[in-house]
C-alpha positions as MATLAB code, in Angstrom:
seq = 'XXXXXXXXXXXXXXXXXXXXXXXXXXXXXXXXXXXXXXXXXXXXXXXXXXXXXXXXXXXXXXXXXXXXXXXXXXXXXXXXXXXXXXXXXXXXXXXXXXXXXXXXXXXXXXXXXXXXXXXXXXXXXXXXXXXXXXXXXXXXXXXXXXXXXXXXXXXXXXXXXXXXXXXXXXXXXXXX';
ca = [
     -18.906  -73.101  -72.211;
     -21.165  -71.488  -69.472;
     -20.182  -71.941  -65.571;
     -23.207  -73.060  -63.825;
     -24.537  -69.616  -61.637;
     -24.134  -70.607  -57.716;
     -27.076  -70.863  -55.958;
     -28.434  -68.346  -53.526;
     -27.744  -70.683  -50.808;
     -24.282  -71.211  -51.449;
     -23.680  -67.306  -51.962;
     -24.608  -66.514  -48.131;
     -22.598  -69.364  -47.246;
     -19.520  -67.860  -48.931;
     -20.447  -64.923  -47.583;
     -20.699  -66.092  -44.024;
     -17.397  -67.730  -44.424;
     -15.966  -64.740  -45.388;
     -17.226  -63.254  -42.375;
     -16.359  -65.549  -39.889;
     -12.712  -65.398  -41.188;
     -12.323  -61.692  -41.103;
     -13.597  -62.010  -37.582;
     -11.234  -64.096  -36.688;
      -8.350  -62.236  -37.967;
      -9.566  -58.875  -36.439;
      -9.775  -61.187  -33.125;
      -5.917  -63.214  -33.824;
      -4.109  -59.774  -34.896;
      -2.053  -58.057  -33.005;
      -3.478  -54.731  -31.635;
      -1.567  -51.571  -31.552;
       0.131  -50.750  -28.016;
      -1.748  -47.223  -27.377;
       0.983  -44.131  -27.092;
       2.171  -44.518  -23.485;
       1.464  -41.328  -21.535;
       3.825  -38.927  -20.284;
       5.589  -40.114  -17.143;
       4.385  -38.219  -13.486;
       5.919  -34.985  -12.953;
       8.709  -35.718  -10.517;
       9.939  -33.811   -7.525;
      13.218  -32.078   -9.777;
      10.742  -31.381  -12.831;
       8.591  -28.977  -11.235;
       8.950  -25.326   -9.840;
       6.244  -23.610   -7.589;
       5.234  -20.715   -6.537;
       2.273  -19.251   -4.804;
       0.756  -15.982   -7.163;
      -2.030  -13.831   -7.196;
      -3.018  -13.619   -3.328;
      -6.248  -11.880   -2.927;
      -8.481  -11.156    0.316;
     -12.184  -10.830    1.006;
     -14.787  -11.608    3.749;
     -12.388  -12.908    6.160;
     -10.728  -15.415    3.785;
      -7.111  -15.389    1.893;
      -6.999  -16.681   -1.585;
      -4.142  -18.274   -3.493;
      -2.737  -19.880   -6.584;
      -0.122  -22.197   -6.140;
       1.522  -22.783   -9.476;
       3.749  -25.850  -10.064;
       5.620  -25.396  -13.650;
       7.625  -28.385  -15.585;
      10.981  -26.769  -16.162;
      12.603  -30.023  -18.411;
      12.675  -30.510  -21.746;
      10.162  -33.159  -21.757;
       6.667  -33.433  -21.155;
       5.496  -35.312  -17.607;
       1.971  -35.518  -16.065;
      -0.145  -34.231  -13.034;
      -3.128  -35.804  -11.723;
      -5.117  -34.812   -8.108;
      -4.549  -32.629   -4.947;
      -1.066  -30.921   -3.686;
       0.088  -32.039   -0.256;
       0.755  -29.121    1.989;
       2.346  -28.546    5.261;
       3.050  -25.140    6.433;
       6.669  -24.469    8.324;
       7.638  -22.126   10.842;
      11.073  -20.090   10.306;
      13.011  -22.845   11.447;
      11.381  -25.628    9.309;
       9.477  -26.871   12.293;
       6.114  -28.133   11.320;
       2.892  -26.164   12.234;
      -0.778  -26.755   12.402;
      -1.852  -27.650    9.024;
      -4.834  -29.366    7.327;
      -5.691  -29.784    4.110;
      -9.380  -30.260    2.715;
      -9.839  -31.471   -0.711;
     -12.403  -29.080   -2.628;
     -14.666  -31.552   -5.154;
     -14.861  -30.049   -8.321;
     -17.145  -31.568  -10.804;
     -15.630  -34.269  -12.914;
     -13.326  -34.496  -10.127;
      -9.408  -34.099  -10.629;
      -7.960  -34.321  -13.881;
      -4.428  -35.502  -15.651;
      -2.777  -32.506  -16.326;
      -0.131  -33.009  -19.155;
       2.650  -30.155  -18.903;
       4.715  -29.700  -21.871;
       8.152  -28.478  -20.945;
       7.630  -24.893  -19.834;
       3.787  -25.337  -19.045;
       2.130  -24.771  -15.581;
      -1.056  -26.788  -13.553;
      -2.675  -24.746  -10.828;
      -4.418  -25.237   -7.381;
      -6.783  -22.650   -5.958;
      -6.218  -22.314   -2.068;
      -8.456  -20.584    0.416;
      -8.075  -20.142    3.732;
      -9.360  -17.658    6.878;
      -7.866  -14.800    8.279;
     -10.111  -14.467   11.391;
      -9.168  -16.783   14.527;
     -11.620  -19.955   15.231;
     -12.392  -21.549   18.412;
      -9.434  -22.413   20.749;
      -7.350  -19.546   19.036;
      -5.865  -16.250   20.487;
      -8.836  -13.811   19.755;
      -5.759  -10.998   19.766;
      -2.558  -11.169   18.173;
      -2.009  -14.104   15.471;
      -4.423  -16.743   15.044;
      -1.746  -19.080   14.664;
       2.232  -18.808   14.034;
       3.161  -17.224   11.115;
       4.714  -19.443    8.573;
       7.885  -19.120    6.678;
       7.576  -21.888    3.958;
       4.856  -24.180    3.124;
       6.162  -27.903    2.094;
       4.486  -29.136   -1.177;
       4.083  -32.505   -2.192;
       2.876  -32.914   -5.894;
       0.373  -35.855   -6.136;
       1.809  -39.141   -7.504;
       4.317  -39.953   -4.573;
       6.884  -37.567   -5.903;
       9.528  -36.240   -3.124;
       7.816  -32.390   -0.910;
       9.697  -29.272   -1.642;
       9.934  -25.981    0.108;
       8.875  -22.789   -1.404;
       8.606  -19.252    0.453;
       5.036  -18.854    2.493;
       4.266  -14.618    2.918;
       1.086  -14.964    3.292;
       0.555  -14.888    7.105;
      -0.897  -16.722    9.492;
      -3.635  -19.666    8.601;
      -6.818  -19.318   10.982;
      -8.631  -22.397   11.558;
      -5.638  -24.422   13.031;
      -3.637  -24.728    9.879;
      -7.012  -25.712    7.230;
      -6.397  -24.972    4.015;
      -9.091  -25.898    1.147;
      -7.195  -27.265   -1.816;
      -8.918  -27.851   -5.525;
      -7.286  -30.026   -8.057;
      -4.734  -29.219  -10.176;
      -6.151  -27.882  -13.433;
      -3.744  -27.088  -16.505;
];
């Protein structure tokens, strides 16, 4: 006993059917969640510092290094808020200008123990509507940082002396 062969018609109806129901069960499945990233780095995760100062044509140069000291991995993303402080924690002249880097800031992802940096420039010669002797502008003792994401400023020494310009600073992104 033979079976009868199926037409070619009813073959690329079968095989449309077939199609249309593994499109709808790619479509009704559920999907994967994705890995959820690393939280943001908060204030009590991170240690800075300022390294590497270096000088030339009338501007001061700076890395300010923020390091994850827990034992698990949190992220970074943007600029560093700044504000430099006098020796008694009073605020003084400070602006920050955000340097655009192409491809603009990144999320950093710190391990425990890694580091992000921020280059920081800033002058050394006094501006308009600054002493032209003496200090530009009062030296600061500390410089408040603020890591980007809304996490809570800390302190950290500033012996870098005084910022010309009333206070600017140019700031890049944190990079790991």
């Amino acid at each position: 006993m033979s079976h009868p062969r199926p037409t070619r018609r009813a073959r690329r109806g079968a095989v449309a059917l077939a199609l249309v129901a593994l499109a709808a069960v790619l479509l009704i499945a559920p999907t994967a969640a994705p890995a959820s990233a690393p939280p943001r780095c908060g204030t009590f995760s991170l240690l800075g510092e300022l390294t590497h100062p270096t000088a030339g044509a009338g501007s001061r140069f700076v890395t300010l290094v923020l390091t994850n000291v827990t034992r698990r991995s949190c992220t970074l993303r943007g600029y560093p808020g700044l504000r430099l402080l006098g020796p008694t924690n009073l605020p003084l002249p400070t602006r920050v200008v955000h340097v655009r880097v192409a491809g603009g800031p990144r999320r950093v992802v710190l391990a425990p123990g890694a580091s992000a940096r921020s280059d920081l420039r800033f002058s050394a010669f006094a501006h308009a509507g600054e002493p032209a002797t003496g200090a530009c502008e009062p030296n600061p003792a500390r410089v408040r940082v603020a890591p980007p994401g809304g996490a809570h400023p800390f302190v950290i020494p500033w012996r870098l002396g005084p910022v010309c310009g009333h206070g600017e600073i140019d700031v890049k992104p944190l990079r790991a």
